[in-house]
C-alpha positions as protocol buffer text, in pm:
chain_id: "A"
residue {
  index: 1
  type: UNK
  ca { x: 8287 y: 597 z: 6322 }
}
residue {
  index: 2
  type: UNK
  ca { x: 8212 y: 944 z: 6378 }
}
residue {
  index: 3
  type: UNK
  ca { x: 7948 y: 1139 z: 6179 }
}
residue {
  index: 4
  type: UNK
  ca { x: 7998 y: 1445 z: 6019 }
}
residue {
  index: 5
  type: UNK
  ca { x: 7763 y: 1732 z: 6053 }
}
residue {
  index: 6
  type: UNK
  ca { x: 7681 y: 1993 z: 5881 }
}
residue {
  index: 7
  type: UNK
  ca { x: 7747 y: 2338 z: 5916 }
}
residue {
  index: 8
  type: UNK
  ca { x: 7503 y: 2537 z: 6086 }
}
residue {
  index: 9
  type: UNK
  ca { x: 7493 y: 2801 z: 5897 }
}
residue {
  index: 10
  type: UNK
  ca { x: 7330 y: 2529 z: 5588 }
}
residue {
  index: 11
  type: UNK
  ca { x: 7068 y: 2422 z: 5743 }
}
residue {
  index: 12
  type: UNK
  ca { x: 6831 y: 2598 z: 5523 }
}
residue {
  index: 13
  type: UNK
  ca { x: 6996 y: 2635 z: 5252 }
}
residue {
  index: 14
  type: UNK
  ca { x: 6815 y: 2342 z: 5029 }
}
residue {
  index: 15
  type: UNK
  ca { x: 6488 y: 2474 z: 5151 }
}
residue {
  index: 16
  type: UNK
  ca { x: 6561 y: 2825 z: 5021 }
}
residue {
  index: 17
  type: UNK
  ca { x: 6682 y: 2643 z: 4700 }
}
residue {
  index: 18
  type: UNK
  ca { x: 6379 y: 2419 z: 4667 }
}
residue {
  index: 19
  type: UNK
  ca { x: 6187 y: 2786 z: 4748 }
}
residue {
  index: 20
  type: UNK
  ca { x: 6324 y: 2924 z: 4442 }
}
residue {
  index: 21
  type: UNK
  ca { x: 6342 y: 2621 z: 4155 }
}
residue {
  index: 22
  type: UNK
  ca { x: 5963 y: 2494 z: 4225 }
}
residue {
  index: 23
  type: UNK
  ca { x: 5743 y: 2785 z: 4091 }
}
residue {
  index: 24
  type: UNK
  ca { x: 6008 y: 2779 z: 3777 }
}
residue {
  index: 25
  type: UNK
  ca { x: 5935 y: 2421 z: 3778 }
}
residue {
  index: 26
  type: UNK
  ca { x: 5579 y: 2413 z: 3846 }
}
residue {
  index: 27
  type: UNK
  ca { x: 5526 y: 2669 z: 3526 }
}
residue {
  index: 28
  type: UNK
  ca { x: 5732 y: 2465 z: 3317 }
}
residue {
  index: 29
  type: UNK
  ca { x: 5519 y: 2172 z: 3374 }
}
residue {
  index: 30
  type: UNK
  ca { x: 5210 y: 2333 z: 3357 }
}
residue {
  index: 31
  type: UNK
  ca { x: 5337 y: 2528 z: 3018 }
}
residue {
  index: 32
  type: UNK
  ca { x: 5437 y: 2211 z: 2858 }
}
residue {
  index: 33
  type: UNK
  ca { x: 5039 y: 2037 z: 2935 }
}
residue {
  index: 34
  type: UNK
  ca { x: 4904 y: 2380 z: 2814 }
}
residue {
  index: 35
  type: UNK
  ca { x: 5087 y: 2386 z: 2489 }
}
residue {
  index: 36
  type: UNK
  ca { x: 4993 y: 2001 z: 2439 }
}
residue {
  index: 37
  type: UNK
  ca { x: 4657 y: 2061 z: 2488 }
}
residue {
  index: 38
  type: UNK
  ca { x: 4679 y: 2372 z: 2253 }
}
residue {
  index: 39
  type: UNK
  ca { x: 4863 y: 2168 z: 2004 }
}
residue {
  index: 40
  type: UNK
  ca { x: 4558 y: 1893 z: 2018 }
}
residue {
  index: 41
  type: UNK
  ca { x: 4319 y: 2156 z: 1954 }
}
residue {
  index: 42
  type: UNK
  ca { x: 4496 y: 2304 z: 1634 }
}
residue {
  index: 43
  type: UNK
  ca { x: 4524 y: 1965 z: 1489 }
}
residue {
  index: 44
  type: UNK
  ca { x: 4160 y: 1887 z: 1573 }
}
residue {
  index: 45
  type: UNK
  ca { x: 4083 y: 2188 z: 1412 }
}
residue {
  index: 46
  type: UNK
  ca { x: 4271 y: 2119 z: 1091 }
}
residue {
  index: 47
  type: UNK
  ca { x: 4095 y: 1831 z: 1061 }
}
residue {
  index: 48
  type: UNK
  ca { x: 3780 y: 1962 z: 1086 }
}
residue {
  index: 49
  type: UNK
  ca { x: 3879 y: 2225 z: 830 }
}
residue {
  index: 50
  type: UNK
  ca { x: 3969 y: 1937 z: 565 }
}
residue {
  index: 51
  type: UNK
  ca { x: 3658 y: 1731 z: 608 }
}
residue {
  index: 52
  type: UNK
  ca { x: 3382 y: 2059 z: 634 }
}
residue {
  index: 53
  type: UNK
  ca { x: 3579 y: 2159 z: 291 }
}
residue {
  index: 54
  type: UNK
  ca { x: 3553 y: 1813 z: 110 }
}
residue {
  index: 55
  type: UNK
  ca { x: 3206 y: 1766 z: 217 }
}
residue {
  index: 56
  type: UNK
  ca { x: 3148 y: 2156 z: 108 }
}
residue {
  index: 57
  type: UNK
  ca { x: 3336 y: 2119 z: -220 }
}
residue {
  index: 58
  type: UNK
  ca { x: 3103 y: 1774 z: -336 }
}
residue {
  index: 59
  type: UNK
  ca { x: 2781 y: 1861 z: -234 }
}
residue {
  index: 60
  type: UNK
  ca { x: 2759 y: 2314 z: -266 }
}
residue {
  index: 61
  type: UNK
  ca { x: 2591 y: 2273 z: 111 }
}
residue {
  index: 62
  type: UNK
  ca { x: 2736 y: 2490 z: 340 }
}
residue {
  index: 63
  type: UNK
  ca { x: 2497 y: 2392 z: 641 }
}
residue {
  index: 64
  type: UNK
  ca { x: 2618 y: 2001 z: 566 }
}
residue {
  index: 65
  type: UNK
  ca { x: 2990 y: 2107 z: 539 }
}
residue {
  index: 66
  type: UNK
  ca { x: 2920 y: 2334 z: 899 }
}
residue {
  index: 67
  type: UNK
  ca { x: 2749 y: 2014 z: 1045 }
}
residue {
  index: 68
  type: UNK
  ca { x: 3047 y: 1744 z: 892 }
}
residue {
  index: 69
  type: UNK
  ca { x: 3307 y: 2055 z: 1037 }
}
residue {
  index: 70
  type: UNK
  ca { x: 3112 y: 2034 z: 1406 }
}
residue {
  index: 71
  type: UNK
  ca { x: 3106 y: 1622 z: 1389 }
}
residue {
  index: 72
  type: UNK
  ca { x: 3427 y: 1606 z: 1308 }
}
residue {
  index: 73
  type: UNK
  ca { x: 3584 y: 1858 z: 1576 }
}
residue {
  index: 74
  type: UNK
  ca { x: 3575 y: 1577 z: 1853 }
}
residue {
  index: 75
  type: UNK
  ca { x: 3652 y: 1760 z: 2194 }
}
residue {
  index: 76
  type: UNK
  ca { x: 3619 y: 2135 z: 2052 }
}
residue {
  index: 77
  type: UNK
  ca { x: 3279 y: 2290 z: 2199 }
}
residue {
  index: 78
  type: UNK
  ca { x: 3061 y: 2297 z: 1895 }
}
residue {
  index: 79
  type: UNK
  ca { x: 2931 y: 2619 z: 1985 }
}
residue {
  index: 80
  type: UNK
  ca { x: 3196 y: 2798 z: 1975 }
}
residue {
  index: 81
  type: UNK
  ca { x: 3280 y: 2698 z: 1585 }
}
residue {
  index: 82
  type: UNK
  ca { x: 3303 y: 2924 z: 1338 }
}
residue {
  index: 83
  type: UNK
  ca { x: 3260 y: 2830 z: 964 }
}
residue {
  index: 84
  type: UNK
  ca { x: 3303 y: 3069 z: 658 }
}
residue {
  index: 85
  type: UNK
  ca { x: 3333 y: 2938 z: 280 }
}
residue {
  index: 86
  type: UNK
  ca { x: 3372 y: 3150 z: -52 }
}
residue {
  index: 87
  type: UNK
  ca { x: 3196 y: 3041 z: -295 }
}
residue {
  index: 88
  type: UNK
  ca { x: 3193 y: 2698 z: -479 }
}
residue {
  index: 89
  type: UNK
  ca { x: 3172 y: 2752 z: -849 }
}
residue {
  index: 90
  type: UNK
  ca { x: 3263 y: 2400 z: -1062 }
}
residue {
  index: 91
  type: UNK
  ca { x: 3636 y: 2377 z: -1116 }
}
residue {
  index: 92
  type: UNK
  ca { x: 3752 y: 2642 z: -904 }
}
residue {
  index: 93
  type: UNK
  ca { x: 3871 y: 2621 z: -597 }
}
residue {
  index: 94
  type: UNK
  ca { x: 3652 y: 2688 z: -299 }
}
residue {
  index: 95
  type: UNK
  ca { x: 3807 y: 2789 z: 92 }
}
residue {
  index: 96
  type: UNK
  ca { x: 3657 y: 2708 z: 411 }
}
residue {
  index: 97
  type: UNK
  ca { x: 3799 y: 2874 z: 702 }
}
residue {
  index: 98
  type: UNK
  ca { x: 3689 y: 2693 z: 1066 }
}
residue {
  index: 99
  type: UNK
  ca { x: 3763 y: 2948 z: 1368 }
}
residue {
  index: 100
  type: UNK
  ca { x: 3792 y: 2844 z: 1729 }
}
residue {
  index: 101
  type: UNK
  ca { x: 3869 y: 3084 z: 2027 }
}
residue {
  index: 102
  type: UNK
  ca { x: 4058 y: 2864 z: 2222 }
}
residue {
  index: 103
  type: UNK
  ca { x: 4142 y: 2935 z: 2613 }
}
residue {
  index: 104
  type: UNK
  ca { x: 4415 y: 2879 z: 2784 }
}
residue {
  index: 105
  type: UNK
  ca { x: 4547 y: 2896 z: 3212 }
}
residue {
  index: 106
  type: UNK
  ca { x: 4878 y: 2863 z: 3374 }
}
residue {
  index: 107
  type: UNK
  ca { x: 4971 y: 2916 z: 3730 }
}
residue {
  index: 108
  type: UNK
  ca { x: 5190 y: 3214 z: 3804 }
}
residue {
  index: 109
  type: UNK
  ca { x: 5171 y: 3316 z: 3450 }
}
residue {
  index: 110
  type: UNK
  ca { x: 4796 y: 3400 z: 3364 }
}
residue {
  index: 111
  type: UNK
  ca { x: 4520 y: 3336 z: 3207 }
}
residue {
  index: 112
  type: UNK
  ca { x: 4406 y: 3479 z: 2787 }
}
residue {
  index: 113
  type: UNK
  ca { x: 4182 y: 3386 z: 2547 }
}
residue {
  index: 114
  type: UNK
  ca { x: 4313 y: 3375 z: 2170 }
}
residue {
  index: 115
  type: UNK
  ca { x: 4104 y: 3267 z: 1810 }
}
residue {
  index: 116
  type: UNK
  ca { x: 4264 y: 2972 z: 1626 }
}
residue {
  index: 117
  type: UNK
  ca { x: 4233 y: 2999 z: 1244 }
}
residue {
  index: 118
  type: UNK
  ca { x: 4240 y: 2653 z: 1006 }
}
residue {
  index: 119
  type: UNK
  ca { x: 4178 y: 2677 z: 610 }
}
residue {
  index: 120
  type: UNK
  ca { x: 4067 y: 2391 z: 385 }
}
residue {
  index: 121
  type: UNK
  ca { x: 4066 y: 2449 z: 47 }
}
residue {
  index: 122
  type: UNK
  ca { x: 3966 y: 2177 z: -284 }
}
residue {
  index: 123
  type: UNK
  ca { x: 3856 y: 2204 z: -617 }
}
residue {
  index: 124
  type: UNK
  ca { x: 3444 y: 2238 z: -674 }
}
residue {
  index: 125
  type: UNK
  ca { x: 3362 y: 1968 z: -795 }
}
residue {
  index: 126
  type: UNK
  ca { x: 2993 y: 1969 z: -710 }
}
């Protein structure tokens, strides 16, 4: 049995190919873990927003609902938090907005810095 060869003008052809399809690739993979890890953060965030607000809405303490908000945002640098509440007046509702500037870097595409925004809002009960 005889084998067949290729061409020599293919030789390279599958290199240029891989050339071309890995960045796309690599980006695409590195996207999809960035957006997870994004994703994560928002819901981490919501989270905190709905326990600083309960805590906020019960007891009229913002410093208790900024330290429940800062317990309860597992993973988030607690530093970086920001906490803002209107004001709690019995049987209205009260809003506490938790803000996070979240950062984000992927190869060949860049590298920003944008502020996530979560609301909780309850009845004063307090």
């Amino acid at each position: 049995m005889r084998r067949q060869r290729r061409p020599s003008d293919e030789r390279g052809a599958s290199m240029v190919e891989a050339a071309i399809v890995l960045p796309i690739l690599v980006l695409l993979i590195f996207g999809v873990v960035e957006f997870g890890l994004a994703f994560n953060a928002k819901v981490t965030l919501t989270h905190a927003a709905r326990e600083g607000v309960r805590e906020y809405a019960l007891n009229n303490d913002l410093g208790a609902a900024t330290d429940k908000v800062k317990f309860a945002a597992d993973g988030l640098d607690p530093a970086l938090l920001g906490v803002s509440a209107t004001a709690c007046v019995d049987g209205d509702q009260t809003e506490l907005t938790v803000q996070y500037p979240y950062s984000y870097d992927i190869p060949f595409w860049g590298s920003s810095t944008f502020t996530m925004e979560s609301k909780g809002v309850m009845r004063c009960s307090g």
